[in-house]
N, C-alpha and C positions, 0 to 999 in steps of 0.2 A: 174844274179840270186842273190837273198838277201840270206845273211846267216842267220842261226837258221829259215830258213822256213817253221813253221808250219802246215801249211796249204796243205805240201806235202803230213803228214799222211792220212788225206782227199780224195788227189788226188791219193794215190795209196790204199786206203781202198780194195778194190777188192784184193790185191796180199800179205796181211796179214798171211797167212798159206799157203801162194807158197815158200816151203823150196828153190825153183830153182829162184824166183824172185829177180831181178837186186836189185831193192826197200831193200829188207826186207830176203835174204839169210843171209847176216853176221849178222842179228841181231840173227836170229836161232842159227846161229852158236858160236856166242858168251854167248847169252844166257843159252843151257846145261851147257855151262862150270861154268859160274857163279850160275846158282841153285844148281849145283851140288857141287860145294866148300861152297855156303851157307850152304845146309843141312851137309855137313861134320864138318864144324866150328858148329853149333849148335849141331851135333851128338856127339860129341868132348866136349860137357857141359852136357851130358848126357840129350839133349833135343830131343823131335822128331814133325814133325808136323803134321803126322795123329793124324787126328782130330782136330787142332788147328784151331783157326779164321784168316786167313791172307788178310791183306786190301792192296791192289796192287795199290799205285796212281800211277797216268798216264800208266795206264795199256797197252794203245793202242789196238791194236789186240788183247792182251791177250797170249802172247808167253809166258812172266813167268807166268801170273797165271795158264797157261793150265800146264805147269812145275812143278809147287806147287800143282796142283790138282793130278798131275799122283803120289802126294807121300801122298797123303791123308789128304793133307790141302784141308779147308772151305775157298774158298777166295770170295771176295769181290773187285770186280777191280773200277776204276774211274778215268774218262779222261773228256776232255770238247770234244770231237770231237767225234758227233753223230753215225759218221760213223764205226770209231773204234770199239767203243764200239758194233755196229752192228755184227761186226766179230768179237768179241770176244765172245758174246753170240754164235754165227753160230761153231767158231772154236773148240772152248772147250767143247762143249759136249760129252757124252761117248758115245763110246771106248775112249781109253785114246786120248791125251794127260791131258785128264780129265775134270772136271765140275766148273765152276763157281755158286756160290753158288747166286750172284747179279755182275750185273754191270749197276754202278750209273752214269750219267751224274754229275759233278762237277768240281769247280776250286781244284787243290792239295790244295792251298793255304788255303781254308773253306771245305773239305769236309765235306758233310751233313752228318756223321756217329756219332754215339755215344762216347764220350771220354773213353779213360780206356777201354776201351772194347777189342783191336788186343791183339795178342800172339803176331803176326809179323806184322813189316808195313814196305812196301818194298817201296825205290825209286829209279828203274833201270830205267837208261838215264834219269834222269829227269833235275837234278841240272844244269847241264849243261843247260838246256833248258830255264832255269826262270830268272828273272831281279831280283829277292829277295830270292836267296837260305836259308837265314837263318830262313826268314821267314816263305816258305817252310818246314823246317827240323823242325821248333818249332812248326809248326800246325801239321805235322806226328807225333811228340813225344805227344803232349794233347793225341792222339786216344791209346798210348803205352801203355796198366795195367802194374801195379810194376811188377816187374821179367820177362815184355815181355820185345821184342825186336823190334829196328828198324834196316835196313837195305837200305845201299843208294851203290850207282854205279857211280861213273861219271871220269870225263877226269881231268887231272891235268894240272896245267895254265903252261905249262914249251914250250920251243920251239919246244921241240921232241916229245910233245902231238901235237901240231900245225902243224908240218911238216907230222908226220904220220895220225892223223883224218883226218886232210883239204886238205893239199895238195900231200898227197898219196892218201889216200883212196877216197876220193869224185873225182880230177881228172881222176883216173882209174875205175871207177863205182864201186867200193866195196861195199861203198855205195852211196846213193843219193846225186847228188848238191844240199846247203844251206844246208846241215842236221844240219851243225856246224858254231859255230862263237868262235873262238877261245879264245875271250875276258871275255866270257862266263864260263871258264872254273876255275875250284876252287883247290885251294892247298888242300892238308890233312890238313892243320891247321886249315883252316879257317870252314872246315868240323866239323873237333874233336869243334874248339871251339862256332860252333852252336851246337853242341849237347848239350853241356855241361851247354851251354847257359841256354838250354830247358829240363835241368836235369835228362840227361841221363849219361851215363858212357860210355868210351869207348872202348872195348875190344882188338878190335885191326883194322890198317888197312892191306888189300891184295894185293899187287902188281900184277898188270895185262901185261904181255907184250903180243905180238905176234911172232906168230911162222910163221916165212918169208917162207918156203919154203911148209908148206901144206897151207898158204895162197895162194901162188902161184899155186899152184896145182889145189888146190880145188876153186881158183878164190870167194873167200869171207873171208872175216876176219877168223882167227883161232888164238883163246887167248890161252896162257899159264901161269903159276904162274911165279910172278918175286919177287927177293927179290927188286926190286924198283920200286917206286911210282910213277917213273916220266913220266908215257903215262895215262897207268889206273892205278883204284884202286876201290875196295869197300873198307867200313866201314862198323863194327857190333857193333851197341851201346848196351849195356840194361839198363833196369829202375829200379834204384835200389828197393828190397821188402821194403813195409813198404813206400816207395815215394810215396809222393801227382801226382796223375795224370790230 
């Protein structure tokens, strides 16, 4: 099976918001943890995102935007994959996990969205996915207004992100075969220095580890905060006020 498999999303489209699904449990599971440390990091700036605009690329199913909607963000998701995006409209409706306010068919790379216009523009699992992350991270920062923010998620290129993505988690079913290609995977620097590129700022990044033994337990990934970068990590840029968007 090829690595960085796209077209899995596709093939397991139906089991998008099956919390118990082989496919798509650790992404639930990872997911809370990460909306939940974003909205803390943004609460922490005295920001909040009820009501804000939040544009979710590569949405997929819609796990974080239904996440950002339960907290009273507007989100706006976009993926190229029809199907996803099928369940993400199906998923995120109320009751919670909440509502998607659009979910657009498009490339990250050109979404067809108005510039200037997000509070937040979120890229969870994306980077990792793309052959041009900068390029990427510089088309999500145009959509940023001054004083928003973007936010990205991804795998760091070290041996210990490789050994634990690829060859822990994907031979044990954690998750899916081909989800990852380990070649694919981006340092913090080269992250901070496309943002900066694309003239944003950047606050800080989050060390992501895992927690081995409710992994084990619970048989799906289970992140925890790490003072090091070297498996995961998010980054929270902002755009400074008064910046050209």
């Amino acid at each position: 099976m090829s690595a960085n498999d796209l077209a899995l999303y596709d093939r397991h489209a139906a089991d998008w918001w099956d919390t118990e699904s082989r496919a798509f449990r650790s992404l639930h599971s990872v997911n809370r943890f990460r909306v939940a440390r974003l909205v803390a990091a943004l609460r922490a700036r005295s920001v909040s995102l009820r009501g804000a605009l939040v544009l979710d690329l590569g949405c997929g199913g819609g796990i974080v935007a239904g996440l950002l909607g339960a907290v009273g963000a507007r989100v706006v998701g976009v993926d190229r994959s029809r199907a996803s995006l099928a369940a993400a409209r199906h998923g995120c409706r109320p009751p919670p996990p909440g509502s998607l306010l659009g979910a657009v068919q498009g490339d990250v790379a050109a979404a067809p969205l108005r510039e200037g216009a997000a509070d937040l523009v979120v890229l969870s699992d994306v980077l990792e996915h793309v052959a041009e992350p900068s390029r990427v991270i510089a088309a999500a920062a145009r959509l940023v207004r001054p004083g928003g923010y973007l936010y990205t998620s991804t795998l760091n290129r070290t041996l210990r992100a490789r050994v634990l993505a690829v060859e822990v988690a994907e031979r044990l079913g954690l998750v899916p075969r081909g989800t990852h290609d380990a070649r694919l995977f981006l340092r913090p620097a080269e992250v901070e220095a496309a943002g900066r590129a694309a003239g944003l700022d950047l606050i800080s990044h989050y060390g992501e580890g895992v927690a081995l033994a409710a992994t084990v337990r619970r048989w799906r990934v289970v992140a925890r905060p790490s003072r090091s970068l070297a498996v995961a990590y998010q980054s929270l840029f902002v755009r400074p006020e008064g910046a050209p968007s």
